[in-house]
C-alpha positions in Angstrom: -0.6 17.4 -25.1 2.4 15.4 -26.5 4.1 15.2 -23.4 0.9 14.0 -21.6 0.1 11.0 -24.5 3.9 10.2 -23.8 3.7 9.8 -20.2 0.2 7.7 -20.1 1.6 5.5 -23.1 4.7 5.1 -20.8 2.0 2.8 -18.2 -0.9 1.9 -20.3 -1.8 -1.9 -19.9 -1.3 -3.3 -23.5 1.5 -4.1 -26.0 1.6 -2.4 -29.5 1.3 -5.5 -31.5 0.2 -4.5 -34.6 -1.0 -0.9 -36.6 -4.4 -1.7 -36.1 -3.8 -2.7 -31.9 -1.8 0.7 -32.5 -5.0 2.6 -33.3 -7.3 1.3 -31.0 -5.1 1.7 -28.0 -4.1 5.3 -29.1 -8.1 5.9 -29.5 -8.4 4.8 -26.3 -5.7 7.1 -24.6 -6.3 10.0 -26.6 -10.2 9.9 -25.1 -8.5 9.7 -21.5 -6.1 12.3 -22.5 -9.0 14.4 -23.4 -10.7 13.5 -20.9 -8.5 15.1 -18.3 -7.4 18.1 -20.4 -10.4 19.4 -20.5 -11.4 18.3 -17.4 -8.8 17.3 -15.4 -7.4 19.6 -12.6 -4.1 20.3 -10.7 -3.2 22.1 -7.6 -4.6 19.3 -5.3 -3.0 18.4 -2.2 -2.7 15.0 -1.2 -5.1 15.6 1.8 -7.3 17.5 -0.6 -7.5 14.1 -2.3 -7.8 11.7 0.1 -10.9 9.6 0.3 -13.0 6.5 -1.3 -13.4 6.7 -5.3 -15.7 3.8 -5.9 -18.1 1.3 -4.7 -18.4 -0.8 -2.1 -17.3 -3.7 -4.8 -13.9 -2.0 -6.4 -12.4 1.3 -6.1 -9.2 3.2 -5.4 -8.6 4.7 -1.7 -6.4 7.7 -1.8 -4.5 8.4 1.4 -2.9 12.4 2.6 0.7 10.3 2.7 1.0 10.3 -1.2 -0.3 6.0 -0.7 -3.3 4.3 -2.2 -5.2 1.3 -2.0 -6.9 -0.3 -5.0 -9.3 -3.0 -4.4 -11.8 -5.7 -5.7 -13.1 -8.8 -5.8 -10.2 -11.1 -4.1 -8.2 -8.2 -5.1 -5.9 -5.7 -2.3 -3.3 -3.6 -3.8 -1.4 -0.9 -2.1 1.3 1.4 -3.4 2.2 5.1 -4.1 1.2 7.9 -5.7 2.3 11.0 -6.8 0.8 14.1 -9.0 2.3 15.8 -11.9 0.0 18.4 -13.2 -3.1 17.1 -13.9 -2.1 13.5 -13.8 -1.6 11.2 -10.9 1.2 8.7 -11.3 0.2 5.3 -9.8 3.8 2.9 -8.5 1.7 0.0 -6.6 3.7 -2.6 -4.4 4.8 -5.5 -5.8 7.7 -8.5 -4.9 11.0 -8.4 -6.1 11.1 -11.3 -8.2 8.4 -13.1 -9.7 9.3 -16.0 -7.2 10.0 -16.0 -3.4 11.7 -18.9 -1.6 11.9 -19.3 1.9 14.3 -22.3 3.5 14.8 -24.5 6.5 17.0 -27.6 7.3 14.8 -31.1 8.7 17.1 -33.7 9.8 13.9 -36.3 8.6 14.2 -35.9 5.2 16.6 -37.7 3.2 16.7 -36.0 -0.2 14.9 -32.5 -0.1 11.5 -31.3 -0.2 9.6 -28.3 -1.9 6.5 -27.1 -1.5 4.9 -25.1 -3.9 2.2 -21.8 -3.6 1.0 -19.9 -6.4 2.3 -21.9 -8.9 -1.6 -23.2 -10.3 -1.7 -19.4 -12.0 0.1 -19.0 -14.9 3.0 -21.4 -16.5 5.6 -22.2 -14.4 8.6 -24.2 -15.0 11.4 -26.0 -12.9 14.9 -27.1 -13.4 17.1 -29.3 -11.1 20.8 -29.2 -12.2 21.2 -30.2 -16.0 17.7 -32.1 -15.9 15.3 -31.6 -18.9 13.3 -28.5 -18.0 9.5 -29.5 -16.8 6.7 -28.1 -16.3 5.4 -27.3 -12.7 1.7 -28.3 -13.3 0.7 -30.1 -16.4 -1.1 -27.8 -19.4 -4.7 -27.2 -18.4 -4.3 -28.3 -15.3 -7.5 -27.7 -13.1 -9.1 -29.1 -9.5 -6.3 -28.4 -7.4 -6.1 -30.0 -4.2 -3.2 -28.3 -2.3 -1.0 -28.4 -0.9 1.6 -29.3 -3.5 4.6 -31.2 -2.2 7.7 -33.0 -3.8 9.7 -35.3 -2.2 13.0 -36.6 -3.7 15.4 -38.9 -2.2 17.8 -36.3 -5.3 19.6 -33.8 -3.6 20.1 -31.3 -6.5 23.2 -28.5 -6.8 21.1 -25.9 -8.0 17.2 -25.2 -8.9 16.6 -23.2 -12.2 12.6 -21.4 -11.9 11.2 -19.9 -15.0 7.6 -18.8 -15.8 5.8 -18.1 -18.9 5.4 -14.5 -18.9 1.7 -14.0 -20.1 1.4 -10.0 -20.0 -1.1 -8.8 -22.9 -1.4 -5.5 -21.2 2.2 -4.4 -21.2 4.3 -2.8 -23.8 7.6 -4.2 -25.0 9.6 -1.4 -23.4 8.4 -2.5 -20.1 11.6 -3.8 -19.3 13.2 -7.3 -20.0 12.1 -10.3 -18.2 14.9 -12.5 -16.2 15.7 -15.9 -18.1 15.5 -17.6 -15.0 15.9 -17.5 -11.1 18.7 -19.6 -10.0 18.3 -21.5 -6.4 21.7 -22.5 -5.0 20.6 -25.8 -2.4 22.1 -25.3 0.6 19.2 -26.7 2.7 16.2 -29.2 2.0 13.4 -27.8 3.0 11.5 -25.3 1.3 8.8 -22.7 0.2 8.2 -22.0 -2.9 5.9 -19.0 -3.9 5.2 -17.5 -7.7 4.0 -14.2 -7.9 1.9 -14.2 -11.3 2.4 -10.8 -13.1 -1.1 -9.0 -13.1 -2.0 -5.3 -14.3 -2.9 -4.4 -11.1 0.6 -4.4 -10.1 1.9 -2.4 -13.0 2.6 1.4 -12.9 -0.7 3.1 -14.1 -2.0 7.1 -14.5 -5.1 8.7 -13.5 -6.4 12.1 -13.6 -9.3 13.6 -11.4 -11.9 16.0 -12.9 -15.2 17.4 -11.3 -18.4 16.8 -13.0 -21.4 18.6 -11.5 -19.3 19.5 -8.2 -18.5 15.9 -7.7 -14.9 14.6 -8.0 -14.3 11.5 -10.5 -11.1 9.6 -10.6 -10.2 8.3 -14.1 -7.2 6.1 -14.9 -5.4 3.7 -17.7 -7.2 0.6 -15.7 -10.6 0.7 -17.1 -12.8 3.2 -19.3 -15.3 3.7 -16.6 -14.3 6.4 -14.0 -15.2 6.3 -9.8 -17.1 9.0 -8.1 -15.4 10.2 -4.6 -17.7 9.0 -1.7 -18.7 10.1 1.5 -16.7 8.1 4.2 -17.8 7.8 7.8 -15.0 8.7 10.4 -15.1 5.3 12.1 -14.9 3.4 8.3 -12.1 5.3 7.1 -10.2 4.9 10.4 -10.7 1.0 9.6 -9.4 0.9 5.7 -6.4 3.4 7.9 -5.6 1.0 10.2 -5.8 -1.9 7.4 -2.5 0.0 5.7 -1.0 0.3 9.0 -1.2 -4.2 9.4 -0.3 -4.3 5.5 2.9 -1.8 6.4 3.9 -3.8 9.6 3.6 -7.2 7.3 5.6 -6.0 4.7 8.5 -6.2 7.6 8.1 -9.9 8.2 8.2 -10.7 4.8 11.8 -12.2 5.4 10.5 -15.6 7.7 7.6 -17.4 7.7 5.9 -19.8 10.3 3.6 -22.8 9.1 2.0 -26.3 10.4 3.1 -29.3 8.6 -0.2 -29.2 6.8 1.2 -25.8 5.5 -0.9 -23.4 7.0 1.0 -20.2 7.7 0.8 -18.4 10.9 2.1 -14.4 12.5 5.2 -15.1 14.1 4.8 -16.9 17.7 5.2 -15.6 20.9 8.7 -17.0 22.1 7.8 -17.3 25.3 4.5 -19.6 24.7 7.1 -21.9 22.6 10.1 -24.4 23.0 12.3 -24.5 20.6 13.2 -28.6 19.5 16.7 -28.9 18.5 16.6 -32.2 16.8 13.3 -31.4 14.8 14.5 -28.0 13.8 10.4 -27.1 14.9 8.8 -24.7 17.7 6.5 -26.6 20.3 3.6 -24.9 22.3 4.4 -24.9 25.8 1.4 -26.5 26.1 1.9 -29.4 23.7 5.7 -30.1 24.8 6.7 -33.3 25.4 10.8 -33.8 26.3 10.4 -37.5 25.1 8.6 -36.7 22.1 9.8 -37.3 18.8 8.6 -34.1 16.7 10.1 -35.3 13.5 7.1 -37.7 13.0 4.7 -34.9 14.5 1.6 -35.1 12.1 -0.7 -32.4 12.8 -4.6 -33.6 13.6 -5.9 -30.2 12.4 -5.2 -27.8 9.8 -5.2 -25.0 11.9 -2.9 -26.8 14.9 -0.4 -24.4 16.0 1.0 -26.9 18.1 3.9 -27.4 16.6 5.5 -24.7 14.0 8.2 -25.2 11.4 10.6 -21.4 11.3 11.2 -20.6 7.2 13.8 -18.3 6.5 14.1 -16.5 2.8 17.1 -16.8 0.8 17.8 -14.6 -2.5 17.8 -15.4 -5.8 20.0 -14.9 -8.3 18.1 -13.7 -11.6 20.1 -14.8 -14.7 19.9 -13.7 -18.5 20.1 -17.1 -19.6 17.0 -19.4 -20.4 16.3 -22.7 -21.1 14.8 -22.6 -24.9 17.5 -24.8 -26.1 17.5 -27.3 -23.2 15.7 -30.8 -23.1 12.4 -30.5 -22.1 10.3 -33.5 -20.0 6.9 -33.8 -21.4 5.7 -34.8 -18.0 4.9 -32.3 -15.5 6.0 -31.8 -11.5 2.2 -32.2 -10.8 -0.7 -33.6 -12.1 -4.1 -32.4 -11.7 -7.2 -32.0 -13.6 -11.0 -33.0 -12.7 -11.6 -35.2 -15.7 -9.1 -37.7 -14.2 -9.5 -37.4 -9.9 -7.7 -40.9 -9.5 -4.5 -39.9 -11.5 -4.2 -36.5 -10.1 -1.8 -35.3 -7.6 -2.8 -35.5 -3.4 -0.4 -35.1 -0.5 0.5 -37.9 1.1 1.5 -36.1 4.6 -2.4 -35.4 5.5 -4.6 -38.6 6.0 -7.3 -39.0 3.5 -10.3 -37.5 4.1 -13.4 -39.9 3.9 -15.1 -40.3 0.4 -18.2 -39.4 1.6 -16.8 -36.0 3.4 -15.8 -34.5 0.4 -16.7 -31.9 -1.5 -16.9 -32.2 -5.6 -14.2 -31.4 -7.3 -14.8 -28.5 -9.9 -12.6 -25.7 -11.4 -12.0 -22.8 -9.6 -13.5 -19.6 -11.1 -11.0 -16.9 -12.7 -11.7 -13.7 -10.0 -12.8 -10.6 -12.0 -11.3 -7.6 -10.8 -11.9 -3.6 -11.8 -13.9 -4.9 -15.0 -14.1 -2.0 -17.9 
């Protein structure tokens, strides 16, 4: 039973920080551990296993090849699996880094140009050479209007990215966080993409049992546990085929295409494009002009793939130093919030839309996902 407590307090989702925390967390695990002691069951096969536990609204899918899928609201997480006894070791998919950049060259620009995805979640931070560290959004920063652009006539040696790590749910020997990630500029046009830590991408533990001949899947995500359900042929065939995109994507994580509005797109067909030398840009065949200009290209429509912009990634280098003891700027990258729409931040590269065409501006809604 020792051994078992060990292993679930090895992925449970929140950090000892006092005796009392202590207590209540060890309550908590010592009911699961309970739980699937007395209940729990081994000697399953992975095809034994496979199915839907859960409701149409959240859930975990088990798949035959040792995989899963856990999903919710706004929520699609995919990993593997593996059983040890009675327990069932959860290792979902997650990025390398916390931050992925991906890089072009643009003959336009002057200084260098970074656009930013992601970075509204969480607390994010940028540094460019020996500059005062600043914030990427300001603090309570709210009524985003993306996307996020920053243009600088600067061209900087080296960008420094931090974050904020805000992770309540794990324990301190989780493994220590980078200090940074360290951008060497060797091009001035770029991606940027933060990966804010959640649970959901965190090693968890689950256990099944049978109660009254039905099989219930309980893990160290949430106190309630998910029946198995009946799946028709053709709907598991379609969550099947879902893992098989998500597996073929995971393969073209290395480039991405996009508009100049920033919309990203699978990559083309090279033989319905031209490729443009001077812009550095891919033009439909049916759009190409030879005595067009493509650097001043504006698309009319956010979902023009007319004319596509080829981002390649480049690594990061992860560094043990941080920036605690350099200058900070009180003034953020970006600034946004609702109570103040005519000092907040709005790309200049898309016309502006009519007054009378817009929407309200209100915060966006936290999304709740496998709720306890």
């Amino acid at each position: 039973m020792i051994t078992i407590l060990n292993t679930l307090l090895s992925a449970t989702a929140v950090p000892i920080r006092n005796h009392i925390l202590y207590k209540q967390i060890t309550s908590f695990l010592l009911l699961l551990l309970i739980f699937c002691t007395a209940y729990g069951q081994s000697g399953h096969s992975y095809k034994q296993l496979q199915g839907r536990y859960g409701g149409t609204s959240d859930g975990i899918y088990l798949f035959e090849d040792s995989t899963f899928l856990l999903y919710g609201y706004a929520t699609m997480v995919f990993g593997k699996y593996t059983l040890e006894k009675e327990l069932l070791l959860f290792y979902p998919d997650k990025p390398d880094q916390v931050f992925s950049v991906y890089a072009r060259n643009d003959t336009a620009i002057k200084g260098i140009r970074l656009a930013f995805g992601g970075f509204e979640r969480g607390h994010t931070f940028i540094r460019f050479d020996e500059a005062p560290v600043k914030r990427v959004f300001n603090e309570h920063a709210n009524c985003f209007s993306a996307p996020f652009v920053y243009d600088t006539v600067y061209h900087p040696q080296q960008i420094m990215l931090s974050h904020q790590l805000d992770a309540p749910w794990r324990l301190p020997q989780t493994g220590k966080e980078p200090g940074g990630f360290l951008l060497p500029v060797k091009a001035n046009d770029y991606i940027l993409v933060y990966h804010q830590p959640d649970r959901y991408h965190d090693p968890f533990r689950g256990c099944i049992v049978t109660q009254e001949g039905v099989l219930l899947l309980a893990t160290t995500l949430t106190s309630r546990q998910f029946a198995k359900q009946e799946e028709a042929p053709d709907q598991l065939r379609e969550v099947i085929q879902l893992k098989a995109d998500y597996k073929q994507s995971r393969g073209s994580e290395t480039v991405m295409y996009t508009n100049d509005r920033y919309r990203p797109f699978e990559e083309p067909d090279t033989a319905a494009y031209t490729y443009d030398a001077a812009s550095n840009q891919y033009i439909s065949n049916q759009v190409f002009d030879k005595k067009k200009d493509y650097n001043r290209h504006k698309s009319s429509d956010y979902h023009d793939d007319g004319v596509l912009r080829k981002y390649t990634r480049v690594t990061l280098q992860a560094i043990d130093k941080n920036d605690a003891e350099a200058p900070t700027d009180p003034r953020s990258l970006f600034y946004t919030t609702c109570e103040e729409p005519e000092k907040s931040y709005k790309y200049k590269g898309i016309p502006e839309i009519p007054v009378t065409d817009k929407a309200p501006l209100t915060p966006a809604p936290a999304a709740p996902v496998l709720t306890d």
